[in-house]
C-alpha positions in Angstrom: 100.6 107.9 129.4 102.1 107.4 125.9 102.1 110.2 123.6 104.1 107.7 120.8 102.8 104.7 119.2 104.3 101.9 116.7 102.3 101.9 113.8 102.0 98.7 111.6 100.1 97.9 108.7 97.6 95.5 109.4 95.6 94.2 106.4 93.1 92.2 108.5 91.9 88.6 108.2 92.2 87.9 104.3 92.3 91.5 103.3 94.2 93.0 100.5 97.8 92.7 99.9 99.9 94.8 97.4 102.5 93.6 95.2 105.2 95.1 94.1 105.1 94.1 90.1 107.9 97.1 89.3 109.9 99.7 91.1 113.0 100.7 91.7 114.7 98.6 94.1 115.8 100.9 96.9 114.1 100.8 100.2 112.8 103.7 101.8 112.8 103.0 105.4 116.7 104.9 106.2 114.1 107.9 106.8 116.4 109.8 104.5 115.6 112.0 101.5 115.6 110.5 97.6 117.9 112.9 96.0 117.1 110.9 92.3 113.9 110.2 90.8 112.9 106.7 91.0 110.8 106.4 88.1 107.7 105.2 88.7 106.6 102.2 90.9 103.8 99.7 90.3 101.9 98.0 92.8 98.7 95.4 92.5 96.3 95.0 94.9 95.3 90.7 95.3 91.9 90.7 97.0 89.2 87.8 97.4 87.3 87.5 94.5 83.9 88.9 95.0 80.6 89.2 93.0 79.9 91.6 90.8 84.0 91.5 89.7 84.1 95.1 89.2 82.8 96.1 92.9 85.3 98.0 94.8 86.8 95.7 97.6 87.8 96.6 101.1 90.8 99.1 99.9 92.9 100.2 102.5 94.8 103.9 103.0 97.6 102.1 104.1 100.0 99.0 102.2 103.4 97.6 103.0 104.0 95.8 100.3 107.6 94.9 102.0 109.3 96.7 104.5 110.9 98.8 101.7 107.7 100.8 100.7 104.2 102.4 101.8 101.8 103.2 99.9 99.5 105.8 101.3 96.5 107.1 100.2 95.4 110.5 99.2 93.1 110.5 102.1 95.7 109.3 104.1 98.4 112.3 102.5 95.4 114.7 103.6 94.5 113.4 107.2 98.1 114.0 107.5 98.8 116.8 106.3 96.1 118.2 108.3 97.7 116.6 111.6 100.7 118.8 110.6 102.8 116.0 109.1 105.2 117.3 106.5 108.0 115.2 106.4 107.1 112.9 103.8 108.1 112.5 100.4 106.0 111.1 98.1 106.2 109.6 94.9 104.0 108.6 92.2 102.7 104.8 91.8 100.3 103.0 89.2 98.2 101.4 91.7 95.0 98.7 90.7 92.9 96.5 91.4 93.8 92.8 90.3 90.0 91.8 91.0 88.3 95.2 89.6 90.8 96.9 87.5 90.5 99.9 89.5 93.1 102.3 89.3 94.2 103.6 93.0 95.1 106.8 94.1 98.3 105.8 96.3 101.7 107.0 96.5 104.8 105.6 97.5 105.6 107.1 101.0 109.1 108.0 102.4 108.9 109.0 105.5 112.1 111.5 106.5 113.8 111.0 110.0 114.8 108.6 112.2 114.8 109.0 115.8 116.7 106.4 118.5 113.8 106.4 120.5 114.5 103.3 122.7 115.4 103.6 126.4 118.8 101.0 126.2 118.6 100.3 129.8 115.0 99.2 130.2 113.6 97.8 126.7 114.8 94.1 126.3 117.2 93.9 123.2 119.9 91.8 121.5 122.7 94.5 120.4 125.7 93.5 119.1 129.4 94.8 119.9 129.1 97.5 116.6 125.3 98.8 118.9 123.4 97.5 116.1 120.2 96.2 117.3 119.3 92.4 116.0 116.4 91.9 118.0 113.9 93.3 120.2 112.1 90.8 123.2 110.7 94.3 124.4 110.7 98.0 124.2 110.6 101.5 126.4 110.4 104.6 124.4 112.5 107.8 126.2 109.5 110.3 124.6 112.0 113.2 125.0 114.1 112.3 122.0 110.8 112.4 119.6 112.1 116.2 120.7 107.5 117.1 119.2 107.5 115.2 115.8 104.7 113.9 114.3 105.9 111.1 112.3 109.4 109.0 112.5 111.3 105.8 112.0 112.3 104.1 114.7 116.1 104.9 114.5 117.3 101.2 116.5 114.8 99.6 113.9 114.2 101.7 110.6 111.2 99.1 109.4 108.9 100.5 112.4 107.0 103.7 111.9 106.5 105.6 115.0 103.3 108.2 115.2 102.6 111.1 118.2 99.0 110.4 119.7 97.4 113.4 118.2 98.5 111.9 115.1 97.3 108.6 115.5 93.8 110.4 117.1 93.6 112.3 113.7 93.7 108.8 111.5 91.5 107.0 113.8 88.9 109.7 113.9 88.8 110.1 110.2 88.2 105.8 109.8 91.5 104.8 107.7 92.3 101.4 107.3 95.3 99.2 106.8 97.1 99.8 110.4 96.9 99.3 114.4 98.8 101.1 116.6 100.7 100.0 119.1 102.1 101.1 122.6 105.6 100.6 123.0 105.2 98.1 126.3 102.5 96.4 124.1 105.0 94.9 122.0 105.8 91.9 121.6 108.6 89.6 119.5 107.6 88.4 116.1 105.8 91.3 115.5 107.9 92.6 113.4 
């Protein structure tokens, strides 16, 4: 039984997309604290064009605008916070609407800690001679170095975002949107 799961954004067919129209160009996937304030980021959110203009679309809790930054939103901060998540730093965004105007309530996410969750032996990978891992074909989580946290990066690949189950139980039950969750043997390449 898997108590970890890969989660990914997943817009959906022709959903919303942010943009990153301003920010400061560091990346936040190292899963290591910002020590210097960032100023603030700006993101839009492109959605189909609906009638009336200023209805609110299908806006999602969750963007990766790039595999730099997530944008949560403040349903998303409290469902997690709730779960017992508190290893995220959070930073303020201007978030809108290109269709509606709307302003958003999302932050910019940065999720602290990495973990090297992947069992060497049995996932499927393409390492090279310094151990850094260029590609995955297939992956095996060892659970035991998760060691009971709540919310990681995938140490091997800093872009993946790795959640426990009763974290992932605690999203799905309260409906957010903007990601799927994956097992780790449900993987597969060009997912990433």
């Amino acid at each position: 039984m898997s108590h970890y799961f890969i989660m990914m954004a997943e817009p959906g067919p022709g959903g919303p997309v942010a943009r990153r129209t301003s920010a400061w160009a560091h990346m936040l996937t190292r899963g290591e604290p910002l020590e210097i304030d960032p100023g603030l980021f700006e993101f839009v959110i492109e959605e189909e064009p609906r009638s009336p203009p200023t209805a609110p679309g299908p806006l999602l809790d969750w963007y990766e605008p790039d595999k730099g930054h997530s944008l949560f939103s403040g349903r998303m901060r409290e469902v997690l916070a709730g779960a017992g998540v508190d290893n995220v730093q959070y930073f303020p965004a201007r978030v809108s609407s290109a269709v509606s105007g709307l302003s958003l309530d999302h932050q910019v996410a940065n999720i602290i800690g990495c973990v090297d969750l992947l069992d060497l032996e049995r996932s499927d990978l393409v390492v090279d001679e310094d151990d850094f891992v260029e590609e995955i074909f297939g992956m095996v989580f060892d659970e035991a170095r998760a060691e009971g946290r709540r919310l990681f990066r995938l140490g091997e690949f800093e872009s993946l975002v790795i959640v426990r189950s009763d974290v992932r139980d605690a999203i799905e039950r309260a409906g957010l949107t903007g990601m799927c969750f994956l097992r780790d043997v449900d993987y597969e390449p060009g997912m990433i």
